[in-house]
C-alpha positions as CSV (number, residue, x, y, z in Angstrom):
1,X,-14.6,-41.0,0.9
2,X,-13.9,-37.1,1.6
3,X,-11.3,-35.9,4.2
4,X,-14.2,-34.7,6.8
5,X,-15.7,-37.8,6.4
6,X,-12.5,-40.5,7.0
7,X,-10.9,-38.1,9.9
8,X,-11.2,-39.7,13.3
9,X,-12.5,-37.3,15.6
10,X,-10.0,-36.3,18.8
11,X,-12.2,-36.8,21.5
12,X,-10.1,-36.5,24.6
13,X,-6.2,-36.7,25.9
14,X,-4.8,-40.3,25.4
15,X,-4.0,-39.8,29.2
16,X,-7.2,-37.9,30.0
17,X,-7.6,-34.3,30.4
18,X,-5.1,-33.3,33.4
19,X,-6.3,-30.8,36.3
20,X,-5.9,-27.6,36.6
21,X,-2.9,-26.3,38.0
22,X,-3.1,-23.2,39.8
23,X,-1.5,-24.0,43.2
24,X,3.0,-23.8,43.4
25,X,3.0,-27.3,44.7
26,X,1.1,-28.9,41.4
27,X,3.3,-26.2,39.4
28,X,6.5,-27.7,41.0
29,X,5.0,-31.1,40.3
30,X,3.8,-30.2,36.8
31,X,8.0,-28.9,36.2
32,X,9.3,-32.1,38.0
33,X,7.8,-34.1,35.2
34,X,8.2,-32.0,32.3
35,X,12.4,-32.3,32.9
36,X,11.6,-36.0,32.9
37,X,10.4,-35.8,29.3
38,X,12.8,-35.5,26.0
39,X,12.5,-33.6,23.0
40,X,10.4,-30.4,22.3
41,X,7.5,-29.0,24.2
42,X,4.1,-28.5,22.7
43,X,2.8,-25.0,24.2
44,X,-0.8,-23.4,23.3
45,X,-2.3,-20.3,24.9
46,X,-6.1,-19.2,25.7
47,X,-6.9,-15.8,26.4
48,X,-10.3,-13.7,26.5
49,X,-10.2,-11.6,23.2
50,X,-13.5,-9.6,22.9
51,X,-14.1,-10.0,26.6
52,X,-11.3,-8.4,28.3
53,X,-9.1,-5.3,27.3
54,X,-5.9,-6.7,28.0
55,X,-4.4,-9.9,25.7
56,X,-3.2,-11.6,28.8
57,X,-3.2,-16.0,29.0
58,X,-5.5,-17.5,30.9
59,X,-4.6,-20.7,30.3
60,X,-1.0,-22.2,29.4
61,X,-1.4,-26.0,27.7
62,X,2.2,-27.6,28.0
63,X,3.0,-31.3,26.6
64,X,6.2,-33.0,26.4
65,X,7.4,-36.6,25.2
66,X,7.5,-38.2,28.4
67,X,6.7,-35.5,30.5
68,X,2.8,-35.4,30.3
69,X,0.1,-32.8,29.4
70,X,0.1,-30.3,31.5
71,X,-3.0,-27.3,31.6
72,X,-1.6,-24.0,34.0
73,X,-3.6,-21.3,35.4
74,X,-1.5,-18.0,35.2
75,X,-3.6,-15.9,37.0
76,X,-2.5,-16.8,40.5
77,X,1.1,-16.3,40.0
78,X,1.5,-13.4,37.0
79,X,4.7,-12.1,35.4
80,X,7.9,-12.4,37.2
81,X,6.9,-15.4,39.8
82,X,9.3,-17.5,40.4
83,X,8.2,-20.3,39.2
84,X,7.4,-19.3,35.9
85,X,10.8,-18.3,35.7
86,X,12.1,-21.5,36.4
87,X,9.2,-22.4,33.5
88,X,10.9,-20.2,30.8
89,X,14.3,-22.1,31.7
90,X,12.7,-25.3,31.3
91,X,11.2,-24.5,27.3
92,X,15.0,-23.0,26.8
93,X,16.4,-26.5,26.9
94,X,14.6,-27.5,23.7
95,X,12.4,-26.9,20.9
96,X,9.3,-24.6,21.9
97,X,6.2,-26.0,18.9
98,X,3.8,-23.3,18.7
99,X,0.7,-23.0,16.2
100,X,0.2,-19.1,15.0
101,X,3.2,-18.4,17.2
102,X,2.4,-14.6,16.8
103,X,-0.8,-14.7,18.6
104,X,0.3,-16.6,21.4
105,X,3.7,-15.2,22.0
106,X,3.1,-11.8,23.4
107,X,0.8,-12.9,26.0
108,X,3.3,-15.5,27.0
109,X,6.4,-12.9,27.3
110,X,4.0,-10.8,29.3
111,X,4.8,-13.8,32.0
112,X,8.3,-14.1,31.4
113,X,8.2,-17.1,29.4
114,X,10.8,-16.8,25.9
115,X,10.8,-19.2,23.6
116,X,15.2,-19.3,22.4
117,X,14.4,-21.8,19.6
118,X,10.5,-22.2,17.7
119,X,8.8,-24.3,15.3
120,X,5.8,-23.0,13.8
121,X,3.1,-25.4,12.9
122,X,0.8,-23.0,11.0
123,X,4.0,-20.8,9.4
124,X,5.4,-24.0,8.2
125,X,2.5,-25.3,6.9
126,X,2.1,-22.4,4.8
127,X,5.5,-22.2,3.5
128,X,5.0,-25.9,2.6
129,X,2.5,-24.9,0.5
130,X,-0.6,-26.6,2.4
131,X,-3.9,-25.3,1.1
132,X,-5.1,-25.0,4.9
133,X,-3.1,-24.2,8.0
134,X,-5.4,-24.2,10.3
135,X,-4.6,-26.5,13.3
136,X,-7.9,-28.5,12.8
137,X,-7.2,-28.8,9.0
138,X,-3.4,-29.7,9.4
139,X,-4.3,-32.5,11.7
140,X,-6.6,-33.7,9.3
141,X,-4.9,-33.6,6.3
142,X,-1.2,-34.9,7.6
143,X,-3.1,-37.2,10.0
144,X,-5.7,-38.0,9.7
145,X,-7.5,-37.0,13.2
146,X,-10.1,-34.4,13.0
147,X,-10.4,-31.4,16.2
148,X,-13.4,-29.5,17.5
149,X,-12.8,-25.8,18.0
150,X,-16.5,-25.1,19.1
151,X,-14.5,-23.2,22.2
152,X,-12.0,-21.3,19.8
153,X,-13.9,-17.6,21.4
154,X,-14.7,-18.4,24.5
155,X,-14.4,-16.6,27.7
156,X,-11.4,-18.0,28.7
157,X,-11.2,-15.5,32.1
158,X,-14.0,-17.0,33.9
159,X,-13.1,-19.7,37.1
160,X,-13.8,-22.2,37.3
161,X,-13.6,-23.1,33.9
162,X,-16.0,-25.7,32.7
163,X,-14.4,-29.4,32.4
164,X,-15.4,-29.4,28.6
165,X,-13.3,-26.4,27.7
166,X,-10.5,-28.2,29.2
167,X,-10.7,-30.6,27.3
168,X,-10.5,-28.8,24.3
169,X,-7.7,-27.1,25.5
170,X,-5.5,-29.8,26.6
171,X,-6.2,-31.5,22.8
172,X,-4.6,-28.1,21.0
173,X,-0.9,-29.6,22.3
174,X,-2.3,-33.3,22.7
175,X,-0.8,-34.0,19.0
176,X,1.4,-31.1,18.4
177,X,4.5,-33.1,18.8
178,X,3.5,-35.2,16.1
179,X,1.9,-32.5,13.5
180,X,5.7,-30.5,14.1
181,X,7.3,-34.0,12.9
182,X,5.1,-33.9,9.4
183,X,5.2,-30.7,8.9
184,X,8.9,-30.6,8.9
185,X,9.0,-33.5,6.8
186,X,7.0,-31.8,4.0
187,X,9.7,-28.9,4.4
188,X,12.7,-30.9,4.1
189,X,11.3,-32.8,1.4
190,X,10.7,-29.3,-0.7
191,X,13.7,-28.2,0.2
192,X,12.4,-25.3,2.2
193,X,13.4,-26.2,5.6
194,X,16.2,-23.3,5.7
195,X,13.5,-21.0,4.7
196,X,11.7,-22.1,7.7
197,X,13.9,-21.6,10.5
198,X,14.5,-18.1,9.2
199,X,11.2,-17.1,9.2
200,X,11.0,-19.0,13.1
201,X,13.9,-16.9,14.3
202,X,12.8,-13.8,12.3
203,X,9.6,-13.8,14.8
204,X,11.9,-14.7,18.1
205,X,13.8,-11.5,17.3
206,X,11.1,-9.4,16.3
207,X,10.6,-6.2,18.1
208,X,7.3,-6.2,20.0
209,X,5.5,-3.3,17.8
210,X,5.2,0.4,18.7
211,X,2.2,2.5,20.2
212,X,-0.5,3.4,17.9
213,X,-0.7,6.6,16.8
214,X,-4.3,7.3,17.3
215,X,-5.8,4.6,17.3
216,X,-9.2,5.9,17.9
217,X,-8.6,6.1,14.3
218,X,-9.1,2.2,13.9
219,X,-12.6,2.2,14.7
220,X,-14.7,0.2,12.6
221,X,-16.7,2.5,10.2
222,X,-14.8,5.1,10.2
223,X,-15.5,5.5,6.2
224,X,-18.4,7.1,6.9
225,X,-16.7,10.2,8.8
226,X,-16.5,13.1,6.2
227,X,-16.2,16.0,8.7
228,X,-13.1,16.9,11.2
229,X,-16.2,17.8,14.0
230,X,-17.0,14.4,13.9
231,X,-13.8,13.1,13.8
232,X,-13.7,15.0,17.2
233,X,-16.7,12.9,18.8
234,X,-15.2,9.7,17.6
235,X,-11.7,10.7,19.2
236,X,-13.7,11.8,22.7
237,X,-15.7,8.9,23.0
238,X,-13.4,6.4,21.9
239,X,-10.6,7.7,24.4
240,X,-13.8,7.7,27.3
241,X,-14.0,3.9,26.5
242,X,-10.6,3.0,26.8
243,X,-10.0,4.3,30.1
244,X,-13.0,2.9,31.2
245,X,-12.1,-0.7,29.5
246,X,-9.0,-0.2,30.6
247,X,-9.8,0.8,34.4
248,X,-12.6,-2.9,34.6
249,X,-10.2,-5.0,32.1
250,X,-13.3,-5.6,29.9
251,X,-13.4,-5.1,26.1
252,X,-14.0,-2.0,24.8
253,X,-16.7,-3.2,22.3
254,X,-18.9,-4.6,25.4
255,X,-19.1,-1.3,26.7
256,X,-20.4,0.8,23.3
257,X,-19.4,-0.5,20.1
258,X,-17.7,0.6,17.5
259,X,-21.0,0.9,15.0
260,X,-22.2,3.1,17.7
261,X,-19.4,5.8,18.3
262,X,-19.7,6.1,14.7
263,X,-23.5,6.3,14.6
264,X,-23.2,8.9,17.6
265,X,-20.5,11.1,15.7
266,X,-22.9,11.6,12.6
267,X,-25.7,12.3,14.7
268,X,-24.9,13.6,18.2
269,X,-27.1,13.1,21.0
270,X,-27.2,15.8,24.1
271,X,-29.6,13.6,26.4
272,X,-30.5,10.0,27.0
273,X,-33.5,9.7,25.2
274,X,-31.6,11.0,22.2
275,X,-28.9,8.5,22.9
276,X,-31.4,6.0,22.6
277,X,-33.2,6.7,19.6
278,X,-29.8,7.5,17.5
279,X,-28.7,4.2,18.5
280,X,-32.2,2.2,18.5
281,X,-31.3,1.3,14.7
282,X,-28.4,-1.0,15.6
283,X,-30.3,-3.0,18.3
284,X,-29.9,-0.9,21.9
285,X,-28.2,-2.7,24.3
286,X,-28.8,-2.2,28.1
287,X,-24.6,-2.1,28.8
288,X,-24.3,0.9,26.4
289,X,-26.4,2.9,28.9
290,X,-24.1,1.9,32.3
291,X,-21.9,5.2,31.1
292,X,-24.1,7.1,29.7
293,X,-22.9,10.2,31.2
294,X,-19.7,9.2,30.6
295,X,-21.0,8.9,26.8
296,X,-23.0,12.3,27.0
297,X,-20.1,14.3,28.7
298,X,-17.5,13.1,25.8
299,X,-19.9,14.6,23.2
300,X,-20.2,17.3,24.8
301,X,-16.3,18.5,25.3
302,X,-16.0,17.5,21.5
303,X,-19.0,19.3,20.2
304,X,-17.3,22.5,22.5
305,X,-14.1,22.0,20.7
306,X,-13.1,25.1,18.5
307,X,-11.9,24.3,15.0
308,X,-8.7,24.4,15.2
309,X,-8.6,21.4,17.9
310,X,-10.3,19.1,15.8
311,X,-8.8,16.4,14.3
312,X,-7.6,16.1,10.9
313,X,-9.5,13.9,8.6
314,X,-5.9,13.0,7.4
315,X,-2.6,12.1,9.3
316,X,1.2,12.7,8.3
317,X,2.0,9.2,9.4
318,X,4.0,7.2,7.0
319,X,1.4,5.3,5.4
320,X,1.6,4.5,1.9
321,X,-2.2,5.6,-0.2
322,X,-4.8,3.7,-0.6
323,X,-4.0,1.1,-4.0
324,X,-6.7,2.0,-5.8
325,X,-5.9,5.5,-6.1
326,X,-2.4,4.5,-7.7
327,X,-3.3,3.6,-11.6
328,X,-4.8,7.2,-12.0
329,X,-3.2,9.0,-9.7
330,X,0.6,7.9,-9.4
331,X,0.9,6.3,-12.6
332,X,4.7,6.3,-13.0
333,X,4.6,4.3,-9.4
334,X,1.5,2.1,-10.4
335,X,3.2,0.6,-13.4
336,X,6.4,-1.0,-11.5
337,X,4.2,-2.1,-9.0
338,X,2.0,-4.1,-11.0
339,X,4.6,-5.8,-12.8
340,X,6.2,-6.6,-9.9
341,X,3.3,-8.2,-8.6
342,X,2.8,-10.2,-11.6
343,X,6.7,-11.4,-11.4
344,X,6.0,-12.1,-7.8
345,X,2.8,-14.0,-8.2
346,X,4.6,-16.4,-10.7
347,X,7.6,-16.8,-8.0
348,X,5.1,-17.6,-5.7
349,X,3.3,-20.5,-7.7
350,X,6.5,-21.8,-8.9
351,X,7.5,-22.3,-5.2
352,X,4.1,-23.5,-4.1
353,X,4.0,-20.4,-1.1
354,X,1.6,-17.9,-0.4
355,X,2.0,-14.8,-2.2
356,X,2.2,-12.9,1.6
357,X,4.7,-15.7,2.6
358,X,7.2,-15.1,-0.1
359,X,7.5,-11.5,0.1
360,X,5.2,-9.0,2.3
361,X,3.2,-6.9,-0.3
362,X,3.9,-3.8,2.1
363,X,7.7,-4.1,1.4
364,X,7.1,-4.4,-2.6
365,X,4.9,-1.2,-2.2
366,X,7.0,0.4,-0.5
367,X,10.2,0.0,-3.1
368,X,7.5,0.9,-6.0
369,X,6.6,3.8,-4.4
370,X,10.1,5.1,-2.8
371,X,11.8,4.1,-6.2
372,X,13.4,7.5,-8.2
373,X,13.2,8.1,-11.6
374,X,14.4,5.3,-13.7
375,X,15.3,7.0,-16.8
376,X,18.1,8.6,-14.2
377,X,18.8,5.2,-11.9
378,X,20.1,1.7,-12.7
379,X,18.0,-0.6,-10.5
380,X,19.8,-3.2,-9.8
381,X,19.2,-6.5,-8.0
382,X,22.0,-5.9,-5.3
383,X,20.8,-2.1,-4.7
384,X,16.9,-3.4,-4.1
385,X,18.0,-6.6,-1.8
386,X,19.6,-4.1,0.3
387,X,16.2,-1.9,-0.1
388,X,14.8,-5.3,0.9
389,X,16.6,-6.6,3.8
390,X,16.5,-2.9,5.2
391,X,12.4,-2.9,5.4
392,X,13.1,-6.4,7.3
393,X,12.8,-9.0,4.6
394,X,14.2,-12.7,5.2
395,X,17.4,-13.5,3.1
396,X,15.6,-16.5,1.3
397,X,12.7,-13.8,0.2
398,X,15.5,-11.7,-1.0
399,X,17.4,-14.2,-3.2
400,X,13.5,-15.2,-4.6
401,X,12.3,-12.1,-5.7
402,X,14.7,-9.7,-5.6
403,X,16.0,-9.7,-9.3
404,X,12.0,-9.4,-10.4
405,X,10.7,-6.4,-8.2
406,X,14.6,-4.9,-9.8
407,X,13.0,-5.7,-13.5
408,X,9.6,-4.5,-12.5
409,X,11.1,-0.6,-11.5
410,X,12.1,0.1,-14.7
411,X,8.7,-0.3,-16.4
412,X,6.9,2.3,-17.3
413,X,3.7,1.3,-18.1
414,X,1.8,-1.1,-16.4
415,X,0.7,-4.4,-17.1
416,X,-2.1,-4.9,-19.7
417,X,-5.3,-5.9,-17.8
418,X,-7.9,-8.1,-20.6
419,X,-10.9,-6.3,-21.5
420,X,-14.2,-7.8,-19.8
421,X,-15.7,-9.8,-21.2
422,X,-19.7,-8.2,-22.4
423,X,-22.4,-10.4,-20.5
424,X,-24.5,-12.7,-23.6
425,X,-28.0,-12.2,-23.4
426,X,-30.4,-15.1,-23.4
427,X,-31.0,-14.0,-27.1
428,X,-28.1,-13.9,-28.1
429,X,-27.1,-17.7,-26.8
């Protein structure tokens, strides 16, 4: 019998799905028996990605040993209440179990609540060399229970929410406890747990990223642009929509998507029922047209732009070119690197982890490409696990890989790739 087939589905909370708590007296309660509890909490986040602008929670799922299952609404105390404060205390007397701890985490420290000591079930998972680390598949393969996620994008902003989606939410911590316990088994019994809690307190310390430059520039599509004029259009309208997103917390995408601004920029509209035909194609939507001259005015003040305040199709951020331009164009950089993928692809199956786990393909770029001449440079290990811990790599990555990406920078041509194989004809089977 498969997996699918012999997991018991996780219908609801052994203890039933608890009420929402969005009053300080059933948040005092909810902390009162929390501190009765022992051992680590489960937490879990909802938010409304793709239906609001910001990535704040919504929702807060909290379970401990002994201390119950506990679902908290946010929104009716925000950052810096009091009692959230007294919350992030709490979680600092143990273990805080998150799953994808990286998307939950910022929205959580938004509200004051900082996790001092982390297991992650998903980041574990992968360094233990699980095929699949998603929460549903982890509980099914180390536990046999299987876990609906048919509310994984809902919109978690709207109140009331529905008694179903509770549900779902409260069973994302309802076995967390549990799933930490075997996943930490498999580490310890490969020997990786040390590589685990440096990667957990790697992501505790973590800076929170900086701004964007640009990042108009993200837009979906944006392959298509060949002109700096229309880079213009893209850069107005796209700035239009973020103050508007911004302004009405709603996602930017609901109020003209990113196939659109693109669609507008190669062909620019100067009235509504041009606006409408350039867009008819990608199936008009009614919202696009609440801001239409919004939409119309931001075309206009780019198509006015002179020249020389137009974008530039390029930037002079440091960002590493495109791979595939490498073999032909930066050979001598090119041949390290691959080598030094193949050495690092080996480590990786020798360990059972990820390739991306082991060491972050950025960083090995990086090295490849900042690397001098080395007919001029002895490259050795110690100089690139400096180079290594520099760009923010994890010690056990470092001892890993380090000697190989130091063997791969002083090859200078790059690793043989087989000829194809010619397609057989019927005929000539």
């Amino acid at each position: 019998m498969s997996e699918e087939t012999s997991a018991v589905p996780l219908l609801a909370p052994a203890g039933g799905t608890p009420p929402v708590i969005d009053t300080p007296s059933a948040f005092e309660h909810a902390l009162s028996q929390l501190t009765l509890g022992s051992g680590p909490f489960a937490v879990d986040a909802e938010r409304a990605s793709g239906f609001r602008y910001s990535a704040r929670a919504y929702l807060i799922q909290i379970k401990r040993n002994g201390g119950g299952l506990h679902l908290i609404d946010p929104i009716p105390f925000g950052p810096g209440h009091p009692l959230m404060t007294e919350l992030n205390d709490l979680l600092n007397t143990d273990e805080v179990i998150l799953h994808a701890s990286t998307q939950d985490l910022p929205c959580l420290r938004e509200l004051g609540i900082n996790p001092q000591l982390l297991f992650d079930t998903e980041l574990g998972g992968r360094i233990a060399g699980l095929p699949r680390v998603g929460l549903g598949p982890l509980l099914e393969s180390l536990m046999g229970i299987s876990l609906a996620k048919e509310h994984s994008a809902a919109d978690w902003s709207v109140r009331p929410l529905p008694q179903e989606w509770l549900t779902y939410a409260a069973l994302d911590v309802e076995l967390l406890v549990e799933l930490r316990n075997k996943v930490e088994s498999l580490l310890v019994d490969a020997k990786k747990e040390k590589w685990a809690e440096e990667e957990f307190a790697s992501i505790l310390l973590a800076p929170p990223p900086p701004p964007r430059v640009d990042p108009w520039r993200r837009t979906s599509g944006m392959h298509k642009i060949k002109r700096r004029d229309q880079l213009a259009i893209i850069r107005e309208l796209w700035n239009a929509r973020d103050e508007i997103a911004k302004a009405q917390d709603i996602a930017g995408g609901k109020l003209l998507n990113d196939s659109a601004i693109v669609e507008i920029a190669l062909n620019p509209p100067t009235n509504k029922k041009e606006f409408e035909k350039v867009l008819r194609p990608l199936g008009m939507r009614a919202r696009w047209l609440e801001n239409i001259k919004v939409w119309l005015e931001a075309i206009s003040r780019a198509v006015a732009l002179p020249e020389n305040q137009w974008p530039a199709l390029r930037t002079n951020a440091d960002v590493l070119p495109p791979i595939k331009l490498w073999r032909d164009k930066f050979p001598e950089k090119f041949a390290p690197l691959s080598h030094a993928r193949a050495r690092i692809e080996i480590i990786a199956q020798e360990n059972c982890i990820p390739v991306e786990n082991l060491i972050t393909p950025e960083l090995v770029r990086r090295i490849c490409w900042s690397s001098p001449n080395p007919s001029t440079v002895e490259f050795s290990p110690l100089i690139v696990r400096e180079h290594l811990l520099e760009l923010g790599a994890r010690r056990w990555q470092v001892d890993l890989v380090a000697e190989a990406i130091a063997a791969a920078l002083l090859e200078k041509e790059p690793v043989p790739t087989p000829e194809p194989v010619p397609e057989t004809t019927p005929e000539e089977a």
